[in-house]
C-alpha positions as CSV (number, residue, x, y, z in Angstrom):
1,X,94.6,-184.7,135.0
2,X,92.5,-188.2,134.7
3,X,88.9,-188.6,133.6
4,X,86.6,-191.5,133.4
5,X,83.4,-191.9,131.5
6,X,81.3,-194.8,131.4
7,X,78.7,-196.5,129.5
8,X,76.1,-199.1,128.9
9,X,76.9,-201.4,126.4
10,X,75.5,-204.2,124.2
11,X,77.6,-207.5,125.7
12,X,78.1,-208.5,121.9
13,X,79.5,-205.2,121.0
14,X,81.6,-204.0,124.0
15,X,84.7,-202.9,122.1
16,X,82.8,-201.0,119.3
17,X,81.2,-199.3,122.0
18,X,84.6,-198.5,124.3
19,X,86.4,-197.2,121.2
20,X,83.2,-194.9,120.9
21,X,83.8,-194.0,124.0
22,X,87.4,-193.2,124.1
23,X,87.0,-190.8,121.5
24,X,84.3,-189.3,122.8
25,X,86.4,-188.8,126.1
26,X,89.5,-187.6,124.0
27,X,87.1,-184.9,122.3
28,X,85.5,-183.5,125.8
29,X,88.8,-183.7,126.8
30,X,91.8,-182.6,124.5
31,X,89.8,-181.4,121.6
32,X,90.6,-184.6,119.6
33,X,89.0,-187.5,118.8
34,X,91.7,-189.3,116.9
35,X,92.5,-193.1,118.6
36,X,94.8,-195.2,116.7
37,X,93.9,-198.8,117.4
38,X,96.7,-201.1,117.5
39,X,95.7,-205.2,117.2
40,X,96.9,-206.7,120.4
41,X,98.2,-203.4,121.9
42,X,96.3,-200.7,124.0
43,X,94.9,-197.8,121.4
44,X,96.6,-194.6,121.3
45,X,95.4,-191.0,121.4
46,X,96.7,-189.1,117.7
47,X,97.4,-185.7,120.0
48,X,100.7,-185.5,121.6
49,X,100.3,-185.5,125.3
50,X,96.6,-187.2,125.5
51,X,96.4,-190.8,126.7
52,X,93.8,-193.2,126.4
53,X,92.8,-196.8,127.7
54,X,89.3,-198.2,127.7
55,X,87.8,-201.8,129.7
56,X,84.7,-203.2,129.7
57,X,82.9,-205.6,131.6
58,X,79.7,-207.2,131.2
59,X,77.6,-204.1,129.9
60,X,79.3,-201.6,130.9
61,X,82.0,-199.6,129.1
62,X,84.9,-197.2,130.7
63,X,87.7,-195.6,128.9
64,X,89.9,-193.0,130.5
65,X,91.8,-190.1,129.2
66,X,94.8,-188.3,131.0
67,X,97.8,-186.0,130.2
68,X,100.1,-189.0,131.5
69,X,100.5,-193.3,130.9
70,X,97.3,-194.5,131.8
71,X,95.9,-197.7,132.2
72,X,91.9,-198.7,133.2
73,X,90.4,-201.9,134.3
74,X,86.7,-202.7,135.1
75,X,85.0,-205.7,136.4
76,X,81.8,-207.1,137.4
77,X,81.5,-208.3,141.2
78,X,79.1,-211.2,140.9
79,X,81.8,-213.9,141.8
80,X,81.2,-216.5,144.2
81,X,84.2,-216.2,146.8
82,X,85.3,-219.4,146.6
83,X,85.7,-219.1,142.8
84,X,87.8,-215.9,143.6
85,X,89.7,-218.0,145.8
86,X,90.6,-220.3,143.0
87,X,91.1,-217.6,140.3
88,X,93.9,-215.7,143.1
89,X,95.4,-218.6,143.6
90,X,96.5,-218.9,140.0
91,X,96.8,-215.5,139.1
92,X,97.9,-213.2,142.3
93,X,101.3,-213.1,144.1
94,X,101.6,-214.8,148.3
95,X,101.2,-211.2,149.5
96,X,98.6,-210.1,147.7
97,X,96.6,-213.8,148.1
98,X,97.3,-213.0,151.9
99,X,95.7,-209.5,151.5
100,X,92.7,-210.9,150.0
101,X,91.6,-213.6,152.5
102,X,90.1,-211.3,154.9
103,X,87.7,-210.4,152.6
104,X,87.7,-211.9,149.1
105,X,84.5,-210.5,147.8
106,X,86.0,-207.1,148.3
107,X,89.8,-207.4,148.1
108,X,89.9,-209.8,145.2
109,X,88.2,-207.5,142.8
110,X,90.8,-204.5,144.5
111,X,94.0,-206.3,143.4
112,X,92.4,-208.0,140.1
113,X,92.0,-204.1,138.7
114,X,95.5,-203.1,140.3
115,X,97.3,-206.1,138.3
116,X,94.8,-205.3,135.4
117,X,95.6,-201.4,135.2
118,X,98.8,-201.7,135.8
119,X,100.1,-204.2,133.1
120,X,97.4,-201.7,130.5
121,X,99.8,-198.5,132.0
122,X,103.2,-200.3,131.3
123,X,101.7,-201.6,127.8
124,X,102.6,-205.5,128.7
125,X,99.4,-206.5,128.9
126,X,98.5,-210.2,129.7
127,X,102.2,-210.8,127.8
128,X,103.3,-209.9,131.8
129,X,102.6,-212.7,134.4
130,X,100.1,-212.1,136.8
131,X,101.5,-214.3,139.9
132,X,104.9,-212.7,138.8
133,X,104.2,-209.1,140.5
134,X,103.0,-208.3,143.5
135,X,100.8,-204.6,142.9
136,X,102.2,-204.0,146.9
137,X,105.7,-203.5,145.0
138,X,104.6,-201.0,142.0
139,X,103.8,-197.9,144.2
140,X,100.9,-195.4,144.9
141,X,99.8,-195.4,141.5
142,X,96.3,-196.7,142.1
143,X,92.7,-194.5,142.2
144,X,89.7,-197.0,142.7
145,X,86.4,-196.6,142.4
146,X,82.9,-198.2,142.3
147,X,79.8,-198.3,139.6
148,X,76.7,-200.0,139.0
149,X,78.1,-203.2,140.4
150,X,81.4,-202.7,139.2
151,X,85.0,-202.4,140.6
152,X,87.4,-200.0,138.5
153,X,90.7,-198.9,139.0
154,X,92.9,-196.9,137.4
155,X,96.9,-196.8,137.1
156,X,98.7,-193.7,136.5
157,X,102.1,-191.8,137.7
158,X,99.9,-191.1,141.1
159,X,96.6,-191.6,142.6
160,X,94.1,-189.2,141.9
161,X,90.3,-188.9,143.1
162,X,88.1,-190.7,140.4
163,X,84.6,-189.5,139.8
164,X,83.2,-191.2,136.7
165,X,81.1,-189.2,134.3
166,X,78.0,-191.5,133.3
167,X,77.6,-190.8,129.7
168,X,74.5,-191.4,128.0
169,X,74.8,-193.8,124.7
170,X,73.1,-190.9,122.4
171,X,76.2,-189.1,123.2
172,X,78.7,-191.3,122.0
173,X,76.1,-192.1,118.7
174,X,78.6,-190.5,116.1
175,X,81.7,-192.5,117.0
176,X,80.0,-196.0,116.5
C-alpha cells in the first residue's frame, strides 16, 4: 500500500511544510503521526511497519507513506531542453542519456525522479553517484505521475498506480 499527498507551499518554507505533511499522511494513514527527522538522512516514521519520504519542489510539497522502503521525488518542468541536455550529461548514465534524446522535455524529468526516488528508497541519497547507475538496471520499482506542472515518481518494492490526494494547507495547520 502507497499514498501520496500534496501541497502548496511557501518557497521559503518547503521543508517545514513537507514534514507537516508527512505526518499528516502517517496519521490518515497508520494512525500515527510520529516522524523522526534525521539531519542529512531521510525522516523516519516512529510506527513499526510505516514508511515515510517527503520532496518538494518549487511550491509544492509531496510526502508519501507506505507499509514498505519508499522513496518520493518531485520536480518542476519549466527547463529549457537544452539546459536538461547539459544537466543529463553530467548527472545520467549513456543509456539513460540515449533514452532521453527523443524527447528531453519529457524523458529528462522521467529518469531525474527515477535516480531521485530511488537513491531516497535505498537511503544513499546524493552520497550515491548519479552517472554511476543506470535506473534501466534497478527494476520495476517505478510509479510516476503528474501534478500542477510537476513530474513525481515514486520508488518502492514494485510499481503501484499513484493518485495523489491534493490536501488543502488548513489540514496540515497543526503539524506546522
Amino acid at each position: 500500500m502507497t499514498e501520496v499527498f500534496f501541497t502548496g507551499c511557501p518557497e521559503d518554507d518547503e521543508h517545514r511544510y513537507g514534514h507537516a505533511l508527512a505526518r499528516y499522511a502517517l496519521k490518515k494513514v497508520f494512525g500515527d503521526d510520529r516522524l523522526i527527522l534525521r539531519p542529512g538522512h531521510k525522516p523516519l516514521a516512529a510506527l513499526p511497519g510505516a514508511h515515510v519520504s517527503i520532496s518538494h519542489s518549487l511550491n509544492v510539497c509531496a510526502a508519501a507513506v507506505s507499509d514498505g522502503e519508499i522513496g518520493l521525488d518531485i520536480e518542476l518542468t519549466s527547463r529549457s531542453a537544452d539546459r536538461l541536455m547539459r544537466l543529463a550529461g553530467r548527472f545520467f548514465a549513456a543509456d539513460e542519456l540515449d533514452y532521453i534524446k527523443a524527447d528531453p522535455k519529457r524523458r529528462f524529468y522521467e529518469i531525474w525522479c527515477r535516480k531521485e526516488s530511488y537513491v531516497k528508497y535505498t537511503g544513499e541519497g546524493f552520497a550515491r553517484s548519479f552517472p554511476g547507475f543506470s535506473v534501466f538496471r534497478v527494476g520495476e520499482r517505478f510509479s510516476s505521475f503528474e501534478i500542477y506542472g510537476h513530474f513525481g515518481c515514486v520508488c518502492s518494492l514494485g510499481a503501484t498506480k499513484i493518485v495523489p490526494k491534493f490536501v488543502d494547507n488548513a489540514e496540515i495547520s497543526e503539524y506546522l
